[in-house]
N, C-alpha and C positions, 0 to 999 in steps of 0.2 A: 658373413660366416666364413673362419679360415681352419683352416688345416685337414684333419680329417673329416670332420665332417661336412665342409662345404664339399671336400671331394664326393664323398658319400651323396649328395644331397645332387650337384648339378647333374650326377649319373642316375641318380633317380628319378629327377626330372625328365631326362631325355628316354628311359624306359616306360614313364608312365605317356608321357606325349605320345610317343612314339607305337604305342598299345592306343590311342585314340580316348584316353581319360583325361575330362576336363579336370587337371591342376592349375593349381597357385605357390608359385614358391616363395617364401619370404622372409628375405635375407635379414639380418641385424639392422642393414641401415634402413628396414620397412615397419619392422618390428622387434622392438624390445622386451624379449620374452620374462624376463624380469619383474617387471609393469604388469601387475595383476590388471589396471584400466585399460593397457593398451593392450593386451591379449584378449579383453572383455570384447572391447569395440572391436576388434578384428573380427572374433566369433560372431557378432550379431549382424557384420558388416558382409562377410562371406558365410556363414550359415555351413560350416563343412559338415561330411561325414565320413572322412577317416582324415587323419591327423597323424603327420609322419614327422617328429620330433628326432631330427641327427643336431642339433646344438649341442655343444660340447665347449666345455674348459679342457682342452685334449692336451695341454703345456703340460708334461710329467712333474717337471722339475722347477717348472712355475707354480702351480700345487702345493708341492711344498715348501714352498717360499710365502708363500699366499694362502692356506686351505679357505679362509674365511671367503675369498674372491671366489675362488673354483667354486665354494659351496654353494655360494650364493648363483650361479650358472646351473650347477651338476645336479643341487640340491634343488635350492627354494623354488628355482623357475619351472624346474618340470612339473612340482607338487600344482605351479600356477597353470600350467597347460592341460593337467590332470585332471585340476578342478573345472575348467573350464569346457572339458570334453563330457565331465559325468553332466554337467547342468545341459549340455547341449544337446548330449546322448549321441556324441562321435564315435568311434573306436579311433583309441590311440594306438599307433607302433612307434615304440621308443628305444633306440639305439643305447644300448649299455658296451659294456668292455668285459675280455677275462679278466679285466686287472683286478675284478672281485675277488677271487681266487690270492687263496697266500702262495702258490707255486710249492707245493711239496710233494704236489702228488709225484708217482713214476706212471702213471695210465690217462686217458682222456677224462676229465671231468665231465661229467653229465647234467642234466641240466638242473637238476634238484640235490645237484653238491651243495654244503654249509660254503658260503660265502663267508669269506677272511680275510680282507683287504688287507695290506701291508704298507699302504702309503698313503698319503695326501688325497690322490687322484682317487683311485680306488676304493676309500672311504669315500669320496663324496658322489661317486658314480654310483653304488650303492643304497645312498640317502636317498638320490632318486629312483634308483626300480625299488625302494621299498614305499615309497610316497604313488608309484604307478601302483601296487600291489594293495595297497589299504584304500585308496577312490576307487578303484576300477577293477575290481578282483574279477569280473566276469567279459567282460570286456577291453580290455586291451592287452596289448603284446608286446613284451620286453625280447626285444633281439641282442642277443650277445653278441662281438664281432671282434677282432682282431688283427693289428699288423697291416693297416690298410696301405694299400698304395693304388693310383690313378694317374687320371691323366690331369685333372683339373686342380692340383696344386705340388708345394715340394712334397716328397715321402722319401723313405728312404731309399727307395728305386730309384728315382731320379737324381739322389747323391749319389748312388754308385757310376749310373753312368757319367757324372761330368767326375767323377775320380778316375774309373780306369781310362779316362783322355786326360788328364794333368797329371798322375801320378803311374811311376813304375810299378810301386808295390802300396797295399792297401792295409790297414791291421784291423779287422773287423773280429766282434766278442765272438766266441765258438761253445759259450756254455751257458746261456739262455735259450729257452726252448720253447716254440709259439708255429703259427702258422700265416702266414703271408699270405692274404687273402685283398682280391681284385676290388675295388668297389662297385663294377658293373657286377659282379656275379651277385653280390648282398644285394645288390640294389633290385635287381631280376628277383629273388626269393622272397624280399621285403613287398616288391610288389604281387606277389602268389599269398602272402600272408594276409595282406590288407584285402585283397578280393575276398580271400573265405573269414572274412573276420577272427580270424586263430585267436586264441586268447592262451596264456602263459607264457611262459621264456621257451625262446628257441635259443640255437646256437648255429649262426650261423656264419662258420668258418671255410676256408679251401681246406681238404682231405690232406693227412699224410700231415707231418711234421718237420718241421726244421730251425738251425741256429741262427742266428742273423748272418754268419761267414758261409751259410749253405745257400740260401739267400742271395748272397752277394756273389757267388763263384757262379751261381747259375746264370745271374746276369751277366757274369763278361763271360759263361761258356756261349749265351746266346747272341754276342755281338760277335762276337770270332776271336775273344780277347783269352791269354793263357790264368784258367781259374786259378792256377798257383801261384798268381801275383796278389791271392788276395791271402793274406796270412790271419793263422787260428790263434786269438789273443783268449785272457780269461779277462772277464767283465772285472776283476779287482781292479786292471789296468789301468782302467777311467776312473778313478773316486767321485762319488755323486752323494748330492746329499736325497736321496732318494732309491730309499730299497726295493728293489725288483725282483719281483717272484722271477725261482730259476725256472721252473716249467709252466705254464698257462695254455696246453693244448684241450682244445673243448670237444667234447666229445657229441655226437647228432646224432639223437634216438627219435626222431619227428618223421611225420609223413613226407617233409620237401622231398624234390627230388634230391638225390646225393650233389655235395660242389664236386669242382673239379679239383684235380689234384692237384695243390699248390706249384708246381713245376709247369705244368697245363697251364694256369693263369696267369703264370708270371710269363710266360709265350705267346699267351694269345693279348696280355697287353701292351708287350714289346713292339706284336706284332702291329696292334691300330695303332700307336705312335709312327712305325714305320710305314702304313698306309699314307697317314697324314701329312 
């Protein structure tokens, strides 16, 4: 498992270990989620009873280059874990994305907004919380999440710090609008949601909003680097074949406790990098 969600996934690990719960993590090269048989034998094999699904086709722009690959990840294999948790009688928690969202709102979306995906990805993250939502309407919990960065792989927090060390000035987009949210803190909520069995969509983001160049400035305000070396571009800049919702900030009307405020988290993970 790479990118966001192995980050999501080894931080998870470490809060549920860490909490004194017997977990089993397992990775792509253990199991191929895919494989209706190999998902079968795993279940009968460990016998679980919650089931934390962070696999993801998370490539934006591989997606649409491919929707049929993403699907077959985003799509079929969850509908495969799905089925495998109703026959078992697991509670599933299953990591989604805003990228549901078509981006037009001007306010937080909530958690019972019309999903509108606008791309690749987003359609096929979609196919699966609605494959979670038709097995397991009573049982399990779709997490919305966004913007991840961590310690246990690249994100785009750890491009900015190897840029403001190679580069004098940086052009980072300034009119996308999202929230930059820690994977220990989801990973900490994911695990409060799995103890009380929650069932429906959450949203769980860091508080407060921001651009991807807010983002980026607060990272070199927090190494001692001058944030005006990071310059406000408009996303036209980059031509992509993949259309990006402008806004995707999610709005949390749930019991969790409140995250922290994305400024907060982007601090406190700077900060255990800097322990370490």
């Amino acid at each position: 498992m790479t990118g966001a969600g192995g980050m999501l996934a080894r931080d998870l690990l470490q809060v549920l270990r860490g909490s004194g719960e017997d977990v089993i993590g397992m990775p792509h090269a253990r199991l191929d989620i895919t494989s209706r048989a190999a998902v079968d034998r795993c279940f009968a094999l460990y016998q679980p009873r919650i089931v934390v699904n962070c696999a993801a086709w998370t490539d934006v722009e591989g997606a649409e280059r491919n929707e049929a690959e993403a699907l077959r990840l985003n799509g079929t294999a969850v509908e495969i874990v799905t089925a495998a948790c109703a026959k078992a009688g697991a509670h599933l928690v299953h990591v989604s994305t805003d990228y549901v969202f078509d981006g037009q709102a001007s306010e937080p979306y909530p958690e019972d907004a019309i999903a509108c995906p606008v791309n690749a990805y987003g359609r096929t993250k979609l196919v699966g919380e609605r494959a979670v939502v038709k097995v397991l309407p009573e049982s399990a919990t779709i997490v919305r999440t966004a913007w991840l960065f961590g310690e246990n792989g690249r994100n785009f927090a750890t491009t900015m710090l190897e840029l403001e060390r190679r580069c004098r000035v940086v052009d980072v987009v300034d009119d996308l609008w999202g929230q930059p949210t820690w994977t220990m803190d989801v990973a900490r909520q994911i695990y409060r949601l799995g103890k009380a069995h929650a069932s429906g969509i959450y949203h769980v983001t860091s508080s407060g909003a921001a651009t991807w160049n807010c983002f980026a400035r607060e990272i070199f305000r927090y190494v001692g680097a001058d944030p005006t070396r990071v310059r406000a571009v408009s996303a036209a800049r980059y031509p992509s074949v993949v259309r990006r919702p402008r806004y995707t900030v999610l709005g949390d009307n749930s019991w969790l406790p409140p995250m922290p405020h994305w400024t907060a988290a982007v601090h406190a993970y700077l900060t255990s990098r800097t322990v370490r």
